[in-house]
Structure formats: structure tokens, C-alpha cells
C-alpha positions in Angstrom: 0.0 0.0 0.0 1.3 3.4 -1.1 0.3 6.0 1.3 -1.2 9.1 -0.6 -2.6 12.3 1.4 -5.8 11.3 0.0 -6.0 7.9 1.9 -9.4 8.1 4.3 -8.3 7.8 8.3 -10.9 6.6 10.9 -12.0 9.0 13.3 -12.4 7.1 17.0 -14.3 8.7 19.9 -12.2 8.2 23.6 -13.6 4.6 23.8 -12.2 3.4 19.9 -15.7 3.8 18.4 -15.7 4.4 14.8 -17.6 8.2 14.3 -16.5 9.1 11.0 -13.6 9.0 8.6 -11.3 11.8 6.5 -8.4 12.5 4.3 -5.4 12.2 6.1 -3.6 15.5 5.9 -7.2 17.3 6.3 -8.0 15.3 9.6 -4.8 16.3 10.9 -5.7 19.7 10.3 -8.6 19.5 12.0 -7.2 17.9 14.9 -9.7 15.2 14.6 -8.9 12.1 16.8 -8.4 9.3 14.8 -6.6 5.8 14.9 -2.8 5.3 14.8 -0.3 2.4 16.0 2.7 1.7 16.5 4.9 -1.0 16.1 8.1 -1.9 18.4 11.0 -4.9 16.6 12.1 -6.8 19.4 14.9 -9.1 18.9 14.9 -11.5 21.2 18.9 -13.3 21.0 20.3 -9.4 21.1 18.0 -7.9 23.4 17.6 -4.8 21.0 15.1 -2.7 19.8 14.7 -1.6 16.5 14.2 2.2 16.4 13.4 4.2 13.4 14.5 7.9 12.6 11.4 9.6 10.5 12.5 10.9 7.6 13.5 15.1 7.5 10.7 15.8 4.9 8.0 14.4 7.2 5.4 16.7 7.9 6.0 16.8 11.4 8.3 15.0 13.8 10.9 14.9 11.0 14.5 13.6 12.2 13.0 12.4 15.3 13.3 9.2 16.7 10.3 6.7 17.2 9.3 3.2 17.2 10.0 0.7 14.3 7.2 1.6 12.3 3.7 3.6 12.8 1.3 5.0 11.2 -2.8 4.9 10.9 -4.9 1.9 9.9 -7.0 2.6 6.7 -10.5 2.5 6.0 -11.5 -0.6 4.7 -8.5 -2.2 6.1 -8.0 -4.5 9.1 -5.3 -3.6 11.8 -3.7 -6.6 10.9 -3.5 -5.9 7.1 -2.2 -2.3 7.6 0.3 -3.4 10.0 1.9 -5.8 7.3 1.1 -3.0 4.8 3.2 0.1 6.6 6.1 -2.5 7.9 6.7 -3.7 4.0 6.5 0.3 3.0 8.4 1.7 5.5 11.1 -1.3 6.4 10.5 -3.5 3.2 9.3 -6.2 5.5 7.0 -9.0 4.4 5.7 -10.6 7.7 3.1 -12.7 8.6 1.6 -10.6 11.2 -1.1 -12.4 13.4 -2.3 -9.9 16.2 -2.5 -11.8 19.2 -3.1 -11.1 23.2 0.4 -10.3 25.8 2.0 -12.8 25.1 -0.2 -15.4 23.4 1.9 -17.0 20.6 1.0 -16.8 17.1 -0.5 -19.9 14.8 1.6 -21.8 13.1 3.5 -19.8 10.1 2.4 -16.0 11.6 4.7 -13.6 13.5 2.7 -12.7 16.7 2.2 -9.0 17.2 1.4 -9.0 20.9 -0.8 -6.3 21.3 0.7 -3.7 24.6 -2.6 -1.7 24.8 -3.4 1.7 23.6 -3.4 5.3 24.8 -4.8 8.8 23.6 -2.8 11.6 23.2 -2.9 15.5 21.7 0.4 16.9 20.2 -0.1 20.3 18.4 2.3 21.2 15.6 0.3 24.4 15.1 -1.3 24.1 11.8 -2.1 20.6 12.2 -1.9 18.4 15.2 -1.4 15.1 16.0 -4.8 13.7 18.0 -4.3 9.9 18.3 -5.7 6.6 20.0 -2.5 4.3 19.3 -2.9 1.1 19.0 0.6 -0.6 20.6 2.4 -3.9 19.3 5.2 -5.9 20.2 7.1 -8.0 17.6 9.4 -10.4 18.2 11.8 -11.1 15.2 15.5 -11.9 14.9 17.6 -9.3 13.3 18.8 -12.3 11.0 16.4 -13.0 10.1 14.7 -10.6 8.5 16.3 -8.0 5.7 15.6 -4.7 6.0 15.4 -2.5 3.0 13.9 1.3 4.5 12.1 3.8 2.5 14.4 6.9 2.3 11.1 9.2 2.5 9.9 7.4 5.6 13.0 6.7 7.3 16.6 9.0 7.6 18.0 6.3 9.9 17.7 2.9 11.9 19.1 1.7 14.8 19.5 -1.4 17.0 19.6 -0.3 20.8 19.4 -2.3 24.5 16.9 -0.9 26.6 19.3 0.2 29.1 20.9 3.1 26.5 17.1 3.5 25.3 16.3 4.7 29.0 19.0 6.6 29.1 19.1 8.8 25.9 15.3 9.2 27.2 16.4 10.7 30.2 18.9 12.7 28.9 17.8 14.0 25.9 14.0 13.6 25.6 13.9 16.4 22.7 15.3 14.2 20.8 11.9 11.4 20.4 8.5 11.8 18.8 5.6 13.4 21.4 4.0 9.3 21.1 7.2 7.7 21.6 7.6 7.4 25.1 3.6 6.2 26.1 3.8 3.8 23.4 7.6 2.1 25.0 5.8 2.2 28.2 3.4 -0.2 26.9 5.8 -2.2 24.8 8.2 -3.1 27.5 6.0 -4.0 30.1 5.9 -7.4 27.6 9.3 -7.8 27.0 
């Protein structure tokens, strides 16, 4: 899936109800809340976390750092399918991505994506705002194993880190991380 500012987002009340849906870049504007997720790489052998830089020419957040991959499902779309659909656009991964419970395992042939639980949050970049329920997952995957092919326009950088110098460049330099970043790691690590 190519994502085009004409792609329709699903506006959510507080509770994830479905009230409406809009073009992307307009429903930003409008500081409609809508639904998001986002997705955390675990490996498991290196105890590393994948971590994505967003691309300079994003429309906000640009060259800030933020979970492996997120974006908003689409209308029309299940969460699962638009999970696969933004990790092979962003990373150039093809995953079988099976959305499961904690830490329910996945059926045979799928990659769990162990759902951490969601939050709503408000970030205002003045002419357009991000107003998010975020849907949280945790994937499990071997850097080995997978091949990793980013999409300059989505991504400036990637990087492998332990959660020990994760909490402390959070600490230290919090600037430095997208306004979603750190509810959605408090989420993901509480599975890890």
C-alpha cells in the first residue's frame, strides 16, 4: 500500500468507536482524533530494539526518533492488514503478522504482534496536530532474520539499541523522540 494524502483515516471517539472517517492530511488539520499504532521490533537473541529515525521531509516529527514503524490503519483495512502494509512500505518487510493477546503465541506460520494496549494523546504542531488513539504492538523477530530495505522518505535512519541506553538517551535527551514515543515504550516493555 502506497500512502497518498488522499487515503481516508478513521476518526475514533475516547472509547475506539468508529464516528466518521477523513483524508489524512485534512483530519490532521482538523485535529480530529483518529486511529494510529505503532509497532516496536524486538529481537529476542540481542535484546535490541529496533528504532526508526522519520524521515527530514516528514510533515511533522521529521528527524526524530520513534518506534519501528507507525502509522494509521486505513478504511477498509483490518489492523492486521495495515500493520503488514506500513512494515513492508516503511522497512521492506514481508511478515506474517497475526495480532494476538500479551503474550499469546501466534499460529503456526504468523509472527505474533502482541498487542501492549493503547493510549490517547494530543500533540499540536500548530497548523495541524497530531490527535491519536494508538494502537501498541510488540514484535518479536531476529535481526537475522529478516532483511531490512527502508524507505528513504519514511525513514533518515535505523538503529538497533538495548533498553538500558534507550532509557538513558530518554532521560537525557528527551527532545530528541516523537511526542507518542515514550507512552507507546511504556506499553511495549511492560511485555518484554
Amino acid at each position: 500500500m502506497c500512502e497518498t494524502k488522499y487515503e481516508q483515516l478513521i476518526w475514533v471517539d475516547a472509547n475506539d468507536c468508529e464516528v466518521g472517517s477523513g483524508e489524512k492530511m485534512d483530519t490532521h488539520v482538523k485535529k480530529q482524533l483518529h486511529r494510529a499504532f505503532s509497532i516496536f521490533i524486538w529481537d529476542p537473541r540481542q535484546k535490541k530494539l529496533l528504532l526508526q529515525k522519520r524521515a527530514f521531509s516528514k510533515y511533522h516529527s521529521g528527524g526524530l526518533w520513534t518506534n519501528t514503524c507507525c502509522s494509521h490503519p486505513r478504511k477498509g483495512l483490518t489492523m492486521e492488514q495495515s500493520l503488514r502494509d506500513r512494515l513492508k512500505v516503511e522497512l521492506g518487510l514481508d511478515l506474517p503478522l497475526e495480532i494476538v493477546s500479551g503474550k499469546q503465541a501466534a499460529s503456526a506460520g504468523a509472527v505474533a504482534a502482541h498487542k501492549a494496549g493503547s493510549f490517547c494523546y494530543f500533540a499540536d504542531f500548530g497548523s495541524l496536530a497530531e490527535h491519536e488513539l494508538d494502537h501498541v504492538y510488540l514484535v518479536e523477530q531476529c535481526a537475522d532474520d529478516m532483511t531490512i530495505s527502508p524507505d528513504p522518505e519514511e525513514i533518515a535512519e535505523l538503529k538497533w539499541i538495548s533498553v538500558e541506553e534507550l532509557n538513558h538517551w530518554m532521560e537525557t535527551k528527551p527532545e530528541q523522540f516523537t511526542a507518542w514515543f515514550s507512552p507507546a515504550w511504556t506499553l511495549a516493555r511492560k511485555l518484554l
